[in-house]
C-alpha positions as CSV (number, residue, x, y, z in Angstrom):
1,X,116.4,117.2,121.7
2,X,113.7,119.8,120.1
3,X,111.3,118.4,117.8
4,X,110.5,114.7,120.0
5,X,114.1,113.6,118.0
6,X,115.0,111.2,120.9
7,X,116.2,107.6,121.3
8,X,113.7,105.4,122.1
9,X,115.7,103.4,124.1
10,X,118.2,103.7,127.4
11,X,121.9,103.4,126.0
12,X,123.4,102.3,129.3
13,X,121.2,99.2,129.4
14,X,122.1,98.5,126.1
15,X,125.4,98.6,127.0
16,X,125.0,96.6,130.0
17,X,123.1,93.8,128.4
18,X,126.0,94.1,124.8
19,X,128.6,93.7,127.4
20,X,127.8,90.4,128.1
21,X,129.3,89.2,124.7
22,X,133.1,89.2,125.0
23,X,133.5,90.5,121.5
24,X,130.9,93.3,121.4
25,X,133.0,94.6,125.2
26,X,135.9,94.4,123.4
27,X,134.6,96.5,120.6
28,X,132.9,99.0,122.9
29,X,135.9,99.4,125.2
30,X,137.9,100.4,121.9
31,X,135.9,102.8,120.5
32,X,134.0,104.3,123.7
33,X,131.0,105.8,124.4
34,X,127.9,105.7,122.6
35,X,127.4,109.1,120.9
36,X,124.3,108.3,118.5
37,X,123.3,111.9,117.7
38,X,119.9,111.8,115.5
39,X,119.9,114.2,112.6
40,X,116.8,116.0,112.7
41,X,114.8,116.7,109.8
42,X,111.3,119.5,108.7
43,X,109.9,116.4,107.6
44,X,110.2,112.3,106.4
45,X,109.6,113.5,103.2
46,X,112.3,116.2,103.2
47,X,114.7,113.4,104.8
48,X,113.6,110.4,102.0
49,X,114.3,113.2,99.3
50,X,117.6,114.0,101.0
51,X,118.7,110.4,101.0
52,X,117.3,110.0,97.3
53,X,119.7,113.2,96.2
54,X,122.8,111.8,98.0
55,X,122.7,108.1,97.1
56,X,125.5,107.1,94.8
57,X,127.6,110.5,95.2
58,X,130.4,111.8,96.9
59,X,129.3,113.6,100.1
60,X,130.3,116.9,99.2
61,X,128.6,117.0,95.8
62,X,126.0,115.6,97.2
63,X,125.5,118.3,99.5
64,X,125.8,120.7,96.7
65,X,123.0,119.3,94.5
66,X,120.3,118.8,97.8
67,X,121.3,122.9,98.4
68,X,120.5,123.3,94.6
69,X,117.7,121.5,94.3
70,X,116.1,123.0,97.8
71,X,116.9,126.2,96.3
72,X,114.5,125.9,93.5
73,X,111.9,126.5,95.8
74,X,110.7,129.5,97.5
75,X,109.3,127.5,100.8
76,X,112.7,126.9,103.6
77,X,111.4,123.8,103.6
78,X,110.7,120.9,101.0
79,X,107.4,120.4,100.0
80,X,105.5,117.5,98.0
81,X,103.6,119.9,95.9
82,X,106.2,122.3,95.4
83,X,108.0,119.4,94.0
84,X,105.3,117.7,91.5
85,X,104.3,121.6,90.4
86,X,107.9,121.6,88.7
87,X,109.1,120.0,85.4
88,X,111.4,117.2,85.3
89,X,113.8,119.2,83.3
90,X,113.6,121.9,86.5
91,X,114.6,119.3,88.9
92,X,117.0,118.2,86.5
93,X,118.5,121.8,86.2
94,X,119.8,121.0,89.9
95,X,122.1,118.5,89.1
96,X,120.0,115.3,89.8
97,X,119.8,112.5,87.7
98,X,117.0,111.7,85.3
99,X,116.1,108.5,87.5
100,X,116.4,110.8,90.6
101,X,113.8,113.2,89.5
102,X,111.4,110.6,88.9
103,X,112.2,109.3,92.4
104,X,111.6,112.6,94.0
105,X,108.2,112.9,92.0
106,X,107.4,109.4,93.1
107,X,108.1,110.2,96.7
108,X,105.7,113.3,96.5
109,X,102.9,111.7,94.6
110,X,103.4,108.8,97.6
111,X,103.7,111.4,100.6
112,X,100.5,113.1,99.2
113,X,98.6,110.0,99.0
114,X,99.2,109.2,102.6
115,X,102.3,106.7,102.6
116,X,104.8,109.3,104.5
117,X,103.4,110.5,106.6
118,X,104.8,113.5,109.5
119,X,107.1,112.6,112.2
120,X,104.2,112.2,114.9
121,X,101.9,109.6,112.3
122,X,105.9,107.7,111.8
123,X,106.6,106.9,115.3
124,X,103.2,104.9,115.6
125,X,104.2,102.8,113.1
126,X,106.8,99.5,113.9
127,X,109.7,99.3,112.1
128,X,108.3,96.7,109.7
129,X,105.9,98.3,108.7
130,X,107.9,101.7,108.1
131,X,110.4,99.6,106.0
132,X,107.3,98.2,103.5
133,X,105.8,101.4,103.1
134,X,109.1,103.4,102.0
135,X,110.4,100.9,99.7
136,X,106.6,100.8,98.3
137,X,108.8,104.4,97.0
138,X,110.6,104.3,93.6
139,X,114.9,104.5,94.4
140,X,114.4,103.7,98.1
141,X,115.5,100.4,99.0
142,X,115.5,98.7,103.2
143,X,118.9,100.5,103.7
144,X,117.6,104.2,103.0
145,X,114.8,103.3,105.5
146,X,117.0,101.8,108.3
147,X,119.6,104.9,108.1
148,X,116.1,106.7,108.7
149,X,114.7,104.2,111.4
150,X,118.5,104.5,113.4
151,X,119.3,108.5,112.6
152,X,116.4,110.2,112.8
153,X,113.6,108.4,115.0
154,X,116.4,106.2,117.1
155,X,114.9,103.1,116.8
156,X,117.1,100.9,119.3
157,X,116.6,97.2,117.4
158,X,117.9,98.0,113.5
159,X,120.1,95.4,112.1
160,X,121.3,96.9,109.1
161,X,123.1,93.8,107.2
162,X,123.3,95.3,103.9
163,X,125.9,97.9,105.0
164,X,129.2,97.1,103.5
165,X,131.0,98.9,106.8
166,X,128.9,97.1,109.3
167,X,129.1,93.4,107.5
168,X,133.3,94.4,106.8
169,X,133.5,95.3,110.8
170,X,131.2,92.4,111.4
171,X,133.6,90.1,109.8
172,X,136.6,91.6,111.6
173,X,135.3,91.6,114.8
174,X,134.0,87.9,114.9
175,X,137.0,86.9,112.6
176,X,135.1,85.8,109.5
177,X,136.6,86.3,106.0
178,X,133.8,85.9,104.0
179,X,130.3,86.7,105.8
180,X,127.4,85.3,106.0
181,X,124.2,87.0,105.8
182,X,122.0,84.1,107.4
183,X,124.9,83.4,110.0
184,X,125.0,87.0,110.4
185,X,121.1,87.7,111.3
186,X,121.4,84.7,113.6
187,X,124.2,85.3,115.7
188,X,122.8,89.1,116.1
189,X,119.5,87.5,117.6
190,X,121.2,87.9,121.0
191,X,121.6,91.7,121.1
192,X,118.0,92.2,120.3
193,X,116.6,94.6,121.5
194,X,119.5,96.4,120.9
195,X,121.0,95.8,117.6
196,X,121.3,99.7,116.2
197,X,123.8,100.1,119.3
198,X,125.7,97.0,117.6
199,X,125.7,98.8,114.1
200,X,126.7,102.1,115.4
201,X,129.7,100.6,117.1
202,X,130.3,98.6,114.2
203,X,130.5,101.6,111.9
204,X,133.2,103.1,114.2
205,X,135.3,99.9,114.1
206,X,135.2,99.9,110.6
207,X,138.7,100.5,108.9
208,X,138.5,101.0,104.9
């Protein structure tokens, strides 16, 4: 994939070590193969602001007010500075929220002082370390961050327990009414290092 947007790990020995667990081969004979197909993006900062517009909204709003908002610029792509040389009531005029403009502003002040930095000085980091210096970024909590670590870089070992699809599927699979976050995090401790290949297959299980 252009742009060094690759998994990081081999999905067929993921597979072969997930197959292993009765339930998981169950799960991965039902939905099939693994297609995890990273989204690339000009930037993390174009991406975090992406994920800032969309939170909370219907998908095809959302779209609509990340093509406004992009479009108040001149530059194809997103840029910090473009961003912070705007007033509030500018980026309001796109159709974000008066919390989200300050988030975007935020995330451009923080991308500027050296917290985001490009794809290349991202992939150096671990995934710890990724996590605490997003969320050090006003409106981005762990989950905006993992969606990142899994669907753009491809980080094979994300365990993204906050997702109401993956917890719901979670609870299906293993046939748990009410789930457990501690049980949960322990009982995925086996599929390390492969625990993004769990969540993906998860997501597809999941029936609202």
């Amino acid at each position: 994939m252009a742009g060094g947007f690759r998994l990081e790990f081999d999905p067929e020995a993921a597979l072969k070590q997930l197959r292993k667990d009765k339930d998981l081969k169950r799960v991965i004979a039902r939905v099939g193969d693994f297609k995890l197909a990273l989204r690339p993006n000009h930037s993390p900062f174009e991406a975090l602001a992406e994920s800032i517009v969309y939170q909370q909204l219907n998908g095809k709003v959302a779209a609509t007010i990340w093509g406004r908002f992009k479009g108040l610029f001149e530059s194809a792509h997103l840029r910090p500075e473009d961003v912070l040389a705007a007033d509030i009531e500018v980026l309001r005029s796109a159709g974000l929220s008066a919390a989200k403009a300050v988030a975007v502003r935020d995330l451009s002040e923080k991308t500027l002082m050296g917290l985001v930095p490009g794809w290349g000085g991202l992939r150096k980091l671990d995934d710890e370390e990724i996590i605490t210096r997003m969320t050090d970024v006003r409106g981005i909590g762990r989950w905006t961050v993992e969606m990142l670590l899994i669907f753009r870089l491809g980080r094979p070992d994300i365990w993204p327990v906050d997702d109401f699809a993956v917890r719901t599927a979670y609870g299906d699979v293993f046939g748990i009414e009410k789930v457990n976050l501690k049980e949960m995090r322990q009982r995925a401790e086996a599929w390390r290092p492969y625990r993004s290949v769990v969540a993906w297959y998860l997501w597809r299980w999941y029936k609202p």
